[in-house]
N, C-alpha and C positions, 0 to 999 in steps of 0.2 A: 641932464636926462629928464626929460617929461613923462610920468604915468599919467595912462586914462585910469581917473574914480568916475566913471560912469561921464555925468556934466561938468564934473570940478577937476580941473589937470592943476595937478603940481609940482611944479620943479624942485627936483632933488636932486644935487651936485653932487658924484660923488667925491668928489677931491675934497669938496668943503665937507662933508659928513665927513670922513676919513679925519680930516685933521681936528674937527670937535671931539671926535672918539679919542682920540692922543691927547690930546689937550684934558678931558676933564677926568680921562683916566690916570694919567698923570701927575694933575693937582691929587686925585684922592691919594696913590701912591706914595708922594709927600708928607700927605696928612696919614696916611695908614701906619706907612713904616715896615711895609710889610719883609719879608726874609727869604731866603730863596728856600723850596719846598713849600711856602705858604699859597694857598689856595684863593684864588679871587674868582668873584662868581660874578657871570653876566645873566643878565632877564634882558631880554628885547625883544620888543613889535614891530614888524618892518611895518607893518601897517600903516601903528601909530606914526611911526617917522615920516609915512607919505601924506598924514593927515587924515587918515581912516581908523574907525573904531578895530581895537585890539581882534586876531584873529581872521577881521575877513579882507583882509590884502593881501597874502603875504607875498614878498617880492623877491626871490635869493639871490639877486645882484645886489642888492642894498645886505643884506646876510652874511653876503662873503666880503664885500667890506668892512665891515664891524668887525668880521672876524679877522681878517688879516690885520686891520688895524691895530687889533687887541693883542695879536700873537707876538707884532712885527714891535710892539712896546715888553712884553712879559716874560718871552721868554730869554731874552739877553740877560734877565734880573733871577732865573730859573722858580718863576714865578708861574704858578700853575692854574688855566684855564675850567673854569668850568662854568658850561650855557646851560639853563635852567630851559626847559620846554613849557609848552602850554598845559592849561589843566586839563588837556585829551589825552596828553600823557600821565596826569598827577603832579607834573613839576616835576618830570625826571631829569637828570640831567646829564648832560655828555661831557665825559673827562676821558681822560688816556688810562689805557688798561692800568699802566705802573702807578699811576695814581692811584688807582680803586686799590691794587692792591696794597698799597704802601698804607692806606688808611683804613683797609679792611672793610669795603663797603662792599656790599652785593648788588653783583653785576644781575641787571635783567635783560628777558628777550625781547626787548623791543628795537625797531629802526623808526627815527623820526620821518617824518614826511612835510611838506610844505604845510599841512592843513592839520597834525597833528603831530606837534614838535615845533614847528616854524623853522621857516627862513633861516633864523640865527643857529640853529643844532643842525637841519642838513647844510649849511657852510661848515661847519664842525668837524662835522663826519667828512666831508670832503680835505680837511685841511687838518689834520691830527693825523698823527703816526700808525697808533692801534685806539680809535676810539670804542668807549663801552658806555651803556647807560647803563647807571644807577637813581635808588629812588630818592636817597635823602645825602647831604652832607653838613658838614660845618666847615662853612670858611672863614678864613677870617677879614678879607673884607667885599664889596660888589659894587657894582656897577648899576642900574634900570633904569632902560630907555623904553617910553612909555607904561610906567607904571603895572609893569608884572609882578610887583607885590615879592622881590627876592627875600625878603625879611626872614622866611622860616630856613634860609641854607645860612645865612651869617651867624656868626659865635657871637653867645649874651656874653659880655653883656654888647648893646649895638649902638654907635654913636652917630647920627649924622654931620656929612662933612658937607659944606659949601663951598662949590666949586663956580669957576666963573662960565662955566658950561650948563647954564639953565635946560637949554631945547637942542636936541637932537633932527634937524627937521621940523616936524611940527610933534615931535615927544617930549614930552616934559620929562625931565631925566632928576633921577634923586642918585646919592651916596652915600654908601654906609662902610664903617669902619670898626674894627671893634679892639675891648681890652680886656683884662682878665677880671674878675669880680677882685671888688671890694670886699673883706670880711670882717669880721670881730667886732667891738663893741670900742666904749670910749676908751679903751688901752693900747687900743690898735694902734700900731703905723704904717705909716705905708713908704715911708722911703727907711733903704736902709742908715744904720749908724752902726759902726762898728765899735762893739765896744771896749775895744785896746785903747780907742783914739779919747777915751770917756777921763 
């Protein structure tokens, strides 16, 4: 599939997107560890994937790709979706009603749109059960393709994971994963021992 960017066309396949989005969500999943009820958050630019600055492409066939790709991996694992929008919304993001409520977050009235939400949250809306936006969460781990900055919905502490899925297209895609804080001072441990076995 060929987009016009105005003089510059770019082929985006969507078979080969699809299977990068498995692939390097996938590795993260590995490296996550994540549980089932645990929350994974997407940030994505359809833009950036076609090779356009964040916001002004958005494409929702490339949208509903990402999404299906991401469902058709997560929810067999009962691994729970949630797509961060653009900052026209604040970073709201779309989850399943039972989500919101299982986590006690507050549902707002908004509905994303191409131009505010993106491409990736109306794929969302169209392919989620009862979806709802909320403003903030904590997940614990995520996905960005093209650099929408997911960092403030991931649980501190946050770890970068290297996946062999650099680019999405032409988006540069990062991973994060996270663990439970560190605490105490030099008495601390952090694995257990049990002390019967002492």
């Amino acid at each position: 599939m060929i987009f016009d960017k105005g003089a510059i066309y770019l082929e985006v396949r969507l078979d080969e997107l699809e299977k990068k989005v498995i692939t390097g969500a996938s590795e993260l999943l590995q490296a996550a560890q994540l549980e089932a009820g645990d929350i994974f958050v997407l940030g994505c630019s359809t833009s950036e994937i076609q090779g356009d600055r964040i916001g002004k492409n958005s494409n929702l066939e490339i949208g509903q790709t990402v999404i299906k790709a991401l469902l058709s991996l997560l929810k067999p694992q009962q691994i729970q979706l949630a797509v961060q929008g653009c900052e026209h919304l604040n970073r709201a993001l779309v989850v399943e009603k039972k989500v919101a409520k299982a986590n006690n977050l507050e549902i707002v009235s908004v509905y994303p749109a191409l131009h505010a939400g993106g491409a990736a949250q109306v794929a969302a809306f169209e392919y989620f059960e009862e979806p709802v936006e909320v403003e903030h969460i904590i997940a614990q781990a995520g996905m960005d393709i093209g650099d929408t900055s997911i960092g403030m919905q991931v649980k501190f502490v946050q770890i970068p994971v290297r996946t062999s899925i650099k680019e999405i297209g032409a988006a540069h895609t990062t991973y994060l994963r996270s663990r439970p804080k560190l605490i105490g001072g030099q008495r601390a441990k952090y694995q257990w021992e049990d002390p019967a076995k002492k």
